[in-house]
DSSP file (Angstrom, degrees, kcal/mol; ACC not computed):
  #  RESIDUE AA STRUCTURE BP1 BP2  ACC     N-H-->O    O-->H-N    N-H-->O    O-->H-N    TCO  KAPPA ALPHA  PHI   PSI    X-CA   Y-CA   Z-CA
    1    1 A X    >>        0   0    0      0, 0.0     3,-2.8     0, 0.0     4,-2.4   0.000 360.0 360.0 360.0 -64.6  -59.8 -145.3   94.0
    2    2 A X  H 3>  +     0   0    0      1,-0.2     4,-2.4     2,-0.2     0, 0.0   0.919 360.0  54.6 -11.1 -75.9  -61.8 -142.0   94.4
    3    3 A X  H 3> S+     0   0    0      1,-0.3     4,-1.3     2,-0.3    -1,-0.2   0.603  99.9  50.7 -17.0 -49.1  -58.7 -140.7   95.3
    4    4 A X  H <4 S+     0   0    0     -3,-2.8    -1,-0.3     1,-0.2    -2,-0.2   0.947 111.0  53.6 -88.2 -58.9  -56.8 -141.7   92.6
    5    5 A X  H  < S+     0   0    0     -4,-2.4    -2,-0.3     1,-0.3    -1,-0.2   0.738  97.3  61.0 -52.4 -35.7  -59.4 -140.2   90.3
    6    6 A X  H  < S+     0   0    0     -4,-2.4     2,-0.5     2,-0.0    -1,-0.3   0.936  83.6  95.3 -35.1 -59.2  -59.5 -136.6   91.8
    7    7 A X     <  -     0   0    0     -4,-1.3     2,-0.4     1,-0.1   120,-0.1  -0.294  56.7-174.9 -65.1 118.9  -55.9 -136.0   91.0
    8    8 A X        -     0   0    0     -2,-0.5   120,-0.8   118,-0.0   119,-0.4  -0.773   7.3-159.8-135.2 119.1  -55.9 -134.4   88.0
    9    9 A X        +     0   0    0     -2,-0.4     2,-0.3   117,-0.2   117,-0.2  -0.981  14.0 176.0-121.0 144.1  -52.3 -133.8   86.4
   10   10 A X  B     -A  125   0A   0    115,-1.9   115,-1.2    -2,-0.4     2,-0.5  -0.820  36.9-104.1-147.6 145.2  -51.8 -131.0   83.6
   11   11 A X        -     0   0    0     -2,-0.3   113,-0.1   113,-0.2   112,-0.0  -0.787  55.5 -86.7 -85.1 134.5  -48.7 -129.9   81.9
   12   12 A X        -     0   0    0     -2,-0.5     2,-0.4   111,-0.4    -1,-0.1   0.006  49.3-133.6 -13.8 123.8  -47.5 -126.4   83.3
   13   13 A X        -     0   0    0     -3,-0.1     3,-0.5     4,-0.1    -1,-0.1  -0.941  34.2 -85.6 -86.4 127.8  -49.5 -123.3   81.3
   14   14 A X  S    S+     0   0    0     -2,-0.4     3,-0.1     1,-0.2    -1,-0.1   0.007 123.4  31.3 -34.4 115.4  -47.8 -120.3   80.0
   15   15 A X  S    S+     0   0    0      1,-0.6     2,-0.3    -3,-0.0    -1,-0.2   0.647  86.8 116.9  80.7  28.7  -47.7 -117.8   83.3
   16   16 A X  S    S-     0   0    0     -3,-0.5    -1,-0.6     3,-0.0     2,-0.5  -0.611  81.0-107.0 -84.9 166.1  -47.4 -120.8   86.1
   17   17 A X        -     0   0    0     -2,-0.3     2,-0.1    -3,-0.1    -4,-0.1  -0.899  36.8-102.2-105.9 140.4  -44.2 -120.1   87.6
   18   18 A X        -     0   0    0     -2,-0.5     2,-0.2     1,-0.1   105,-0.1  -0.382  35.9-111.7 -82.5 144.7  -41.5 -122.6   86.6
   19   19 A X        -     0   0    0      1,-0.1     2,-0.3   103,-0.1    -1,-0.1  -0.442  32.7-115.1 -82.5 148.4  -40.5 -125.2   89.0
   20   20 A X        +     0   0    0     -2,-0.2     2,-0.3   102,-0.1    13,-0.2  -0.515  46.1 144.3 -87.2 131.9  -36.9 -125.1   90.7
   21   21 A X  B     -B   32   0B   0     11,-2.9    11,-2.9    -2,-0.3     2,-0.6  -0.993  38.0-142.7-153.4 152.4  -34.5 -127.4   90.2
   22   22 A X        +     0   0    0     -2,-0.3     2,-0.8     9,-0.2     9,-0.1  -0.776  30.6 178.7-126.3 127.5  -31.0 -127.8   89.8
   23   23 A X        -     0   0    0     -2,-0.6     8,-0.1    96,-0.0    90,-0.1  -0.807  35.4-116.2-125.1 110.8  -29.5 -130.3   87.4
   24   24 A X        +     0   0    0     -2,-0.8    89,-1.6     5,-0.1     2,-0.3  -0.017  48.0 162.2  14.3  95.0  -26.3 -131.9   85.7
   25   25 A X  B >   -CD  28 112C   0      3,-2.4     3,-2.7    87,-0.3    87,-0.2  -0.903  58.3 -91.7-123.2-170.4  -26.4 -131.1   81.9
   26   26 A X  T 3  S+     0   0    0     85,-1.4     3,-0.1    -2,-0.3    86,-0.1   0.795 122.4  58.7 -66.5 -21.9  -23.8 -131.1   78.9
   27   27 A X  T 3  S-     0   0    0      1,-0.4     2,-0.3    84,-0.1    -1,-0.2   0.406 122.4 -89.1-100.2   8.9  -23.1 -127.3   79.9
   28   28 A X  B <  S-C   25   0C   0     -3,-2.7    -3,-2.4    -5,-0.0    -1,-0.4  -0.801  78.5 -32.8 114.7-168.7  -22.0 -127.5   83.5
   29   29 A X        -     0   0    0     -2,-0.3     2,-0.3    -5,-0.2    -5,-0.1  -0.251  55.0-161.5 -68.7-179.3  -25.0 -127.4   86.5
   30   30 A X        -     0   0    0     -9,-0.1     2,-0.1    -6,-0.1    -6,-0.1  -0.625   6.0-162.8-123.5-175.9  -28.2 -125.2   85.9
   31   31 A X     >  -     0   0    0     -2,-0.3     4,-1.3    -9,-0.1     2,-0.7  -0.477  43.0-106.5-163.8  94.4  -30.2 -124.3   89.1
   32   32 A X  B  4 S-B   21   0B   0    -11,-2.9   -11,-2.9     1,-0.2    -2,-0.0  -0.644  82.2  -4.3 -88.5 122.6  -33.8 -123.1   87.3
   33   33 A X  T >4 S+     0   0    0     -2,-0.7     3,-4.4   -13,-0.2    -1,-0.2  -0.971 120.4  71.2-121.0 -32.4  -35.1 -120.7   86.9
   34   34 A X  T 34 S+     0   0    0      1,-0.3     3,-0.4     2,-0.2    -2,-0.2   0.625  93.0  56.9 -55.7  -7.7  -32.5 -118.6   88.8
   35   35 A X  T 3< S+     0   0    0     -4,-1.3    -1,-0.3     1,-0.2     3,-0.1   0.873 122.4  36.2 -63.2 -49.3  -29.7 -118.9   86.2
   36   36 A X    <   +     0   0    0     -3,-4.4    -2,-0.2     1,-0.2    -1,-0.2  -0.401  69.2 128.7-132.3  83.5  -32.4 -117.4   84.0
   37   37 A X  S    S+     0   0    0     -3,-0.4    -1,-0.2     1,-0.2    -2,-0.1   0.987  74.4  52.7 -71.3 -73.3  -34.3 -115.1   85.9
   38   38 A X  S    S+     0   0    0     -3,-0.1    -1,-0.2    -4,-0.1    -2,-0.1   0.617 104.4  65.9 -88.3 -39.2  -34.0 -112.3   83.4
   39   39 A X  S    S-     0   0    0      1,-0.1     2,-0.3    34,-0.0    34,-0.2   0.214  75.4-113.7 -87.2-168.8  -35.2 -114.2   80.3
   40   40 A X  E     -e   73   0C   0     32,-4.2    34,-2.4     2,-0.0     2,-0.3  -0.873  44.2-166.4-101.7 151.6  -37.7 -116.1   78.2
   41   41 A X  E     -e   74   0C   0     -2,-0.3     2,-1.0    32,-0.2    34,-0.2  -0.920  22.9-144.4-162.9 148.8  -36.6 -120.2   77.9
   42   42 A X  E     -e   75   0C   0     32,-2.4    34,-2.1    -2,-0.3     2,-0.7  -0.742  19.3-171.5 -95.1  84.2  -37.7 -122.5   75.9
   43   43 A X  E     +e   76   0C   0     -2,-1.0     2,-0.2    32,-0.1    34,-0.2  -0.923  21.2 164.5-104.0 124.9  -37.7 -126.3   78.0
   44   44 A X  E     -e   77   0C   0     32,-1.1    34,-0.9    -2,-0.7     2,-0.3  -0.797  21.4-141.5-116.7 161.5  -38.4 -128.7   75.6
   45   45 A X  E     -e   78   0C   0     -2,-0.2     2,-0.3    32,-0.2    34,-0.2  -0.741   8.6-157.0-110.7-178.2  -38.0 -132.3   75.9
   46   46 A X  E     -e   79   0C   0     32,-0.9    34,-0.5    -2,-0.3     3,-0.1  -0.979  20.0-142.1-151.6 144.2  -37.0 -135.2   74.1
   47   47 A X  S    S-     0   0    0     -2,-0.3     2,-0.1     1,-0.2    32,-0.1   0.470  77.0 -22.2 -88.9   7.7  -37.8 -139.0   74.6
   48   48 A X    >   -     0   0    0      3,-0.1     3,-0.5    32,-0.1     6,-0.3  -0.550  58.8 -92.3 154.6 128.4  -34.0 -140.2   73.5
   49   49 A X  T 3  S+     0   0    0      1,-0.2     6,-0.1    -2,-0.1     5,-0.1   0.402  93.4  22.6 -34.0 175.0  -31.0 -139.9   72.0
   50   50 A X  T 3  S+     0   0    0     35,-0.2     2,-0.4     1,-0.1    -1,-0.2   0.735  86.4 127.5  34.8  45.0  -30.0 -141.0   68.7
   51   51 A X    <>  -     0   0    0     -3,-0.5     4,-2.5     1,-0.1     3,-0.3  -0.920  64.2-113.7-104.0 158.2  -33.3 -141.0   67.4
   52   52 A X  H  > S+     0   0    0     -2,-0.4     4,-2.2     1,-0.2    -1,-0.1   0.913 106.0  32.7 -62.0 -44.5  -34.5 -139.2   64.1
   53   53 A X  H  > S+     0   0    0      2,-0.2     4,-0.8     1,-0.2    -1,-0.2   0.764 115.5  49.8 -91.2 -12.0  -36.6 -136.9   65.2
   54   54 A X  H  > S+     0   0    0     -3,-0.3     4,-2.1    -6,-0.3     5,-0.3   0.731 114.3  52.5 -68.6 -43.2  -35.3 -135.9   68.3
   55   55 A X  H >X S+     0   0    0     -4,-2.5     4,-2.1     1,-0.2     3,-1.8   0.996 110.9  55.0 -65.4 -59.8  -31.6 -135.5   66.2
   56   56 A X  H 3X S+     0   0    0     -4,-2.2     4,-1.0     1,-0.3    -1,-0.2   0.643 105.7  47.2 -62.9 -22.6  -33.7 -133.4   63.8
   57   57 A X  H 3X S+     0   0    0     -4,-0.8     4,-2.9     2,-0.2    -1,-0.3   0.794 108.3  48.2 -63.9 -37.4  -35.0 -131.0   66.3
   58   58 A X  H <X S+     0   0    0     -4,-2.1     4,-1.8    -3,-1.8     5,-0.4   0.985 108.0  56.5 -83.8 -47.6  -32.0 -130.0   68.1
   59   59 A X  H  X S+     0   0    0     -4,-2.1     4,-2.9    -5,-0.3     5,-0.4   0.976 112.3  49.0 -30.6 -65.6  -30.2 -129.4   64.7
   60   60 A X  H  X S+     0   0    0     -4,-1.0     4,-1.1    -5,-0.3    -2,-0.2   0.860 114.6  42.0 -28.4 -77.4  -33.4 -127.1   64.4
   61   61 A X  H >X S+     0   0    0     -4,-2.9     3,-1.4     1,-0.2     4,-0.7   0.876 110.1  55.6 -52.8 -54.9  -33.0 -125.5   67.5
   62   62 A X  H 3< S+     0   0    0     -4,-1.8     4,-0.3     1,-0.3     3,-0.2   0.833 104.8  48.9 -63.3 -35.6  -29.7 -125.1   67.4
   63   63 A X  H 3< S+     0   0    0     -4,-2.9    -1,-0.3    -5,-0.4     3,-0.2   0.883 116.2  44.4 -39.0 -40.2  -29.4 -123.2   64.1
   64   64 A X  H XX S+     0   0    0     -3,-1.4     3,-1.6    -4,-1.1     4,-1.2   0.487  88.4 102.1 -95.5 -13.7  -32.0 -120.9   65.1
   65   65 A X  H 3X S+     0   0    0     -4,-0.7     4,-2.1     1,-0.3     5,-0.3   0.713  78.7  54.3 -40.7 -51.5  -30.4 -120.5   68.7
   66   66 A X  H 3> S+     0   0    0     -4,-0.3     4,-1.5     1,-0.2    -1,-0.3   0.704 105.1  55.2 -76.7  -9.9  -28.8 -117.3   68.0
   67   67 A X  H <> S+     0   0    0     -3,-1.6     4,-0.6     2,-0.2    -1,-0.2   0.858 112.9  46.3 -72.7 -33.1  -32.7 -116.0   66.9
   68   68 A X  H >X S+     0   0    0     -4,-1.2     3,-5.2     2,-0.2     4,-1.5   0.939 107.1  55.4 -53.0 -81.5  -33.8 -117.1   70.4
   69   69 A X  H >< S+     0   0    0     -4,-2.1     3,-1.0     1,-0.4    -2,-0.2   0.866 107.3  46.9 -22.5 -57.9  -31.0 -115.5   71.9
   70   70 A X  H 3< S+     0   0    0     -4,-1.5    -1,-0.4    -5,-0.3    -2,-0.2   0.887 108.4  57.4 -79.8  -9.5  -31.6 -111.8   70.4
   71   71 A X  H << S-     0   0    0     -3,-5.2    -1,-0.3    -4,-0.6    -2,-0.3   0.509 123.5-113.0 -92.3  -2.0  -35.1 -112.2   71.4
   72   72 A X  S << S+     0   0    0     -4,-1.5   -32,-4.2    -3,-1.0     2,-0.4   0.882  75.1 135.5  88.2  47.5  -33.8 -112.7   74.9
   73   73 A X  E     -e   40   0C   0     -5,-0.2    -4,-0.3   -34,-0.2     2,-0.3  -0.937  41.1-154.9-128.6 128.6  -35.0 -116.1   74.8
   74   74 A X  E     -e   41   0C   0    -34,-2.4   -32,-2.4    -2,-0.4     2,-0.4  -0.657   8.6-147.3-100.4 155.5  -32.5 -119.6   76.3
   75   75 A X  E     +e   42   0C   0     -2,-0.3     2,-0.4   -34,-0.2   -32,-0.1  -0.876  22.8 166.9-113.1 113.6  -32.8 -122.9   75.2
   76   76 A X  E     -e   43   0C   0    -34,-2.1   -32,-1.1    -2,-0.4     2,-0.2  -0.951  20.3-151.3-122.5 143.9  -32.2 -126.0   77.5
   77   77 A X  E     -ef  44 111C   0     33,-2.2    35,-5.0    -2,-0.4     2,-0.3  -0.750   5.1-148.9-110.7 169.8  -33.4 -129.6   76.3
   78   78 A X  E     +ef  45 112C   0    -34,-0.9   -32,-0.9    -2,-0.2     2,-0.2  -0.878  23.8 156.1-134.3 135.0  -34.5 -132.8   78.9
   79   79 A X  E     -ef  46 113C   0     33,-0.5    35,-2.3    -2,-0.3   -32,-0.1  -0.865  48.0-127.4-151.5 135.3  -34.0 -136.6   78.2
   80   80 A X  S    S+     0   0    0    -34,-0.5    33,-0.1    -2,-0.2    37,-0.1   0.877  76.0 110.9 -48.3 -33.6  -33.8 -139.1   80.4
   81   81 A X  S    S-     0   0    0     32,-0.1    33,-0.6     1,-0.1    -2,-0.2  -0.096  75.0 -99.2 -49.8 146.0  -30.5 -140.3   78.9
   82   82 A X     >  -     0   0    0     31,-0.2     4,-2.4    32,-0.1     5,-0.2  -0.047  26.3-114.0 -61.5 167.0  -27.2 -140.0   80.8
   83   83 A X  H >> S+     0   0    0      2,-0.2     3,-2.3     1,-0.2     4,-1.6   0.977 119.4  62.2 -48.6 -60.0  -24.5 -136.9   80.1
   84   84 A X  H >> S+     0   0    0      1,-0.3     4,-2.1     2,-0.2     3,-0.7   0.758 111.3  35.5 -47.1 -57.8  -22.1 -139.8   78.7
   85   85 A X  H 3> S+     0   0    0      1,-0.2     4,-1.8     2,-0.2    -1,-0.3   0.783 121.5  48.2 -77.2 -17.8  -24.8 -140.7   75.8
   86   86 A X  H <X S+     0   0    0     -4,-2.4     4,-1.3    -3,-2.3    -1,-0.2   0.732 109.7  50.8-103.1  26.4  -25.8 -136.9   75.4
   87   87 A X  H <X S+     0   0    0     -4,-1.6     4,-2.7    -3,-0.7     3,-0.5   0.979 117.2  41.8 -68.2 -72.2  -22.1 -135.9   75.2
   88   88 A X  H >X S+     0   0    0     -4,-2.1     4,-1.8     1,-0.3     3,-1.7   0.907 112.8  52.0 -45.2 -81.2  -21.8 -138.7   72.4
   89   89 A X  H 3< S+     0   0    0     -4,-1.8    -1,-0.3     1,-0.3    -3,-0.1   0.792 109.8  47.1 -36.4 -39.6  -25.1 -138.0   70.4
   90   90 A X  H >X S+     0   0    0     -4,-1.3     4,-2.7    -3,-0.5     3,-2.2   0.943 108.8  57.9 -72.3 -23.6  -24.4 -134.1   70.0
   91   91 A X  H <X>S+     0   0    0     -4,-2.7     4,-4.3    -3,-1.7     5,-0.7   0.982 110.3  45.1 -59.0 -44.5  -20.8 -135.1   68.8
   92   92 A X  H 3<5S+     0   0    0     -4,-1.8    -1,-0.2     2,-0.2    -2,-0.1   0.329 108.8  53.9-102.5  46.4  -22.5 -137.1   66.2
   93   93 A X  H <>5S+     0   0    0     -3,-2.2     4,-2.6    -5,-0.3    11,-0.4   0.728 116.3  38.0 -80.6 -74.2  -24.7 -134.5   65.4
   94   94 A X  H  <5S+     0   0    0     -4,-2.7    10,-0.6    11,-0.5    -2,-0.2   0.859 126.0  36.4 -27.9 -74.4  -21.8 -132.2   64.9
   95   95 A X  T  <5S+     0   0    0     -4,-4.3    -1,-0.2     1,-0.2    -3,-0.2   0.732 131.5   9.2 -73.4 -26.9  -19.5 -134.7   63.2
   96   96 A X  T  4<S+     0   0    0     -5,-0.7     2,-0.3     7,-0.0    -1,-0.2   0.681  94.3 102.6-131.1 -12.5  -21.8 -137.1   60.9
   97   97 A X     <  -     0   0    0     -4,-2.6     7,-1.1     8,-0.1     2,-0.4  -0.599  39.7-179.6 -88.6 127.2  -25.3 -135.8   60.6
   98   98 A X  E     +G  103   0D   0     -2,-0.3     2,-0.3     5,-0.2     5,-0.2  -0.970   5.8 175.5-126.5 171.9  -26.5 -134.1   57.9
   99   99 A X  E >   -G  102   0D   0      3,-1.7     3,-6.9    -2,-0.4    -2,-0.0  -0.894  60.3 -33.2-153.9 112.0  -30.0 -132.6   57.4
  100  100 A X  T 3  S-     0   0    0      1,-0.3     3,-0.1    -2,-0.3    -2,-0.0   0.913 128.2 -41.9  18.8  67.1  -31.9 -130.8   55.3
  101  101 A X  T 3  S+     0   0    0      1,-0.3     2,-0.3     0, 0.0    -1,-0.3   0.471 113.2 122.6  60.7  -7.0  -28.8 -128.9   54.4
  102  102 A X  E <   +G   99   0D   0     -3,-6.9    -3,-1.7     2,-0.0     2,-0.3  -0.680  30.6 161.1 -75.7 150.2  -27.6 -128.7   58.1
  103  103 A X  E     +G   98   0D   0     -2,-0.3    -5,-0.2    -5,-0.2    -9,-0.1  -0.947  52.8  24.1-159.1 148.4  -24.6 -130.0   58.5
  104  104 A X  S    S-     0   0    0     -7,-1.1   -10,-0.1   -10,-0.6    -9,-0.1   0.524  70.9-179.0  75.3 -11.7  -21.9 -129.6   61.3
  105  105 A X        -     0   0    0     -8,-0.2     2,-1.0   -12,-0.1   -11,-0.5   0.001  12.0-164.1 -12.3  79.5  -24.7 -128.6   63.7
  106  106 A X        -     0   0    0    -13,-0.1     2,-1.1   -12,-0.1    -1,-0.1  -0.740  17.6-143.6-100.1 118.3  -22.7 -127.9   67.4
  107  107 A X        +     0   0    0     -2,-1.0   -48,-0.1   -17,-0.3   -17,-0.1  -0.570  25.1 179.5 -91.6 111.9  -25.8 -128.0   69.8
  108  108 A X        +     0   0    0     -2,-1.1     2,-0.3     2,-0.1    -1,-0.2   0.754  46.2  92.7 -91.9 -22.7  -24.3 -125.1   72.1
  109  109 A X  S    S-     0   0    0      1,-0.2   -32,-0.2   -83,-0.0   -83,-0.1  -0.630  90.1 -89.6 -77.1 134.7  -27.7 -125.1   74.9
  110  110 A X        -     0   0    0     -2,-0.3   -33,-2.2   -34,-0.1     2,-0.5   0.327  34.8-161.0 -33.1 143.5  -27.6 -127.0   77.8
  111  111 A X  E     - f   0  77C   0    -35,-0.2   -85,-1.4    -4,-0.0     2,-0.3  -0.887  20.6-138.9-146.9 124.4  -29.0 -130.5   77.5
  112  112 A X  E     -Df  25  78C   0    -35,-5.0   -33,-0.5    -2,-0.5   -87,-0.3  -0.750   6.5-132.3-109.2 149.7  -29.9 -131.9   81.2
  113  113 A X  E     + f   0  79C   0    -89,-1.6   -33,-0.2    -2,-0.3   -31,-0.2  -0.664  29.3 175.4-105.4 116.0  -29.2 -135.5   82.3
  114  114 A X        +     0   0    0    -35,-2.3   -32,-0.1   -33,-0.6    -2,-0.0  -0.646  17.7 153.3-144.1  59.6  -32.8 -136.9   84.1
  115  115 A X  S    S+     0   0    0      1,-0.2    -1,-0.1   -34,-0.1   -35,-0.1   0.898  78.1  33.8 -60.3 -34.1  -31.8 -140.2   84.7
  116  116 A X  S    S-     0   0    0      0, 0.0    -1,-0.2     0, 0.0     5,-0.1   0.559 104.7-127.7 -83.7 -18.2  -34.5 -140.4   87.9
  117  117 A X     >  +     0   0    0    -38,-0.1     4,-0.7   -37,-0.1    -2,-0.1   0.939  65.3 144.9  38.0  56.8  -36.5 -138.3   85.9
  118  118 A X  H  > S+     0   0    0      2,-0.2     4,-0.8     1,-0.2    -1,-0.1   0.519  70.7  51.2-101.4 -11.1  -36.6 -136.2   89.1
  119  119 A X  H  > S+     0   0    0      2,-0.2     4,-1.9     3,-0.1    -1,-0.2   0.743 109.1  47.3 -87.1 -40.1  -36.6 -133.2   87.0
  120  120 A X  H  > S+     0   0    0      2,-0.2     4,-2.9     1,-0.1    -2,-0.2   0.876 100.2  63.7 -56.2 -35.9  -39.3 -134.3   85.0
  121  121 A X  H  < S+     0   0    0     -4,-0.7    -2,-0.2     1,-0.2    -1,-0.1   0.939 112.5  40.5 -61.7 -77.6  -41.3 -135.3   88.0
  122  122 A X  H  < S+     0   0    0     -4,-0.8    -1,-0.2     1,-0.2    -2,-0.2   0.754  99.4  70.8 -32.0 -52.2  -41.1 -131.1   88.9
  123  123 A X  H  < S+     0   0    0     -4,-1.9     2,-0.5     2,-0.1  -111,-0.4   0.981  94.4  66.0 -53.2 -64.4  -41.6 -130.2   85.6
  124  124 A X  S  < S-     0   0    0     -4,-2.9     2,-0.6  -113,-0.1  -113,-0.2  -0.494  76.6-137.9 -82.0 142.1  -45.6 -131.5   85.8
  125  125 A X  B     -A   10   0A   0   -115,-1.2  -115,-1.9    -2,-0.5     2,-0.9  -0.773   5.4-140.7-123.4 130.9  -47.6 -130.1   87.7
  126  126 A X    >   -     0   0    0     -2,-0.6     3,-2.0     1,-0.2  -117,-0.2  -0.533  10.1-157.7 -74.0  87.5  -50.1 -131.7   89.9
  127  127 A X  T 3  S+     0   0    0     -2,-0.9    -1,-0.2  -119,-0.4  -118,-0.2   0.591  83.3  83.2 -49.8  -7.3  -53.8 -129.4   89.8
  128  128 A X  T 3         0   0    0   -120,-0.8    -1,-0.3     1,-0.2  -119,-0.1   0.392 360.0 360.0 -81.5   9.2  -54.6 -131.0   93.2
  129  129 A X    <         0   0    0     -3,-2.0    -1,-0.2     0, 0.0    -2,-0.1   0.639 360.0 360.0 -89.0 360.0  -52.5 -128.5   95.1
C-alpha cells in the first residue's frame, strides 16, 4: 500500500521530452516525435467522438491550423475511438456541422486511433523514475 502511494503520476511539463510512439491515425502512421523533430506540436486530446465539445474544438483547431502551421507549430489529436468512428465524425464535421459561423470545417491534422490507450499510457508520465 506504501507503494502504491509513493508513485506519484504527473502530466508531462513543457521541456520533458515527448514520449515515442508510433500510431495509426486518420493521416496515415505517425512515429513521434521523429516525424516532427523540427517543430513545435500541439497533442491534445479528446474524450470522444461526436460529442459537443470535442466537435467544437477541432472545428477550432482546424480553422486556425494554418496559424499554427506558420508559426512552425503541428497539430495531432488522441481519442480512444477507432479510425472507422474518427473517419465518420470529421466527415460530419465537414458535411453537417455548423458552428459559430464555421461551417464545412475539413479537420486536415492527424487524429490517432488509441483503442488500448497504449499511446495514452506513454503520454503520462510516471515521477517515480
Amino acid at each position: 500500500m506504501e507503494e502504491q502511494l509513493e508513485q506519484a503520476i504527473s502530466m508531462p511539463r513543457i521541456g520533458d521530452p515527448a514520449p515515442a510512439f508510433k500510431a495509426v491515425t486518420t493521416q496515415g502512421d505517425i512515429n513521434f516525435p521523429t516525424d516532427y523533430k523540427d517543430s513545435w506540436v500541439i497533442l491534445f486530446s479528446h474524450p470522444a467522438d461526436f460529442t459537443p465539445v470535442c466537435t467544437s474544438e477541432f472545428m477550432t483547431f482546424a480553422t486556425m491550423e494554418e496559424k499554427f502551421n506558420k508559426a512552425n507549430c503541428k497539430l495531432v489529436g488522441l481519442s480512444i475511438d477507432g479510425l472507422y468512428s474518427h473517419i465518420a465524425w470529421l466527415r460530419t464535421i465537414k458535411e453537417k456541422i455548423e458552428y459559430k459561423g464555421m461551417k464545412n470545417v475539413e479537420v486536415n491534422f492527424p487524429l490517432i486511433e488509441d483503442i488500448t490507450m497504449e499511446v495514452a499510457k506513454k503520454i503520462r508520465h510516471d515521477t517515480t523514475q
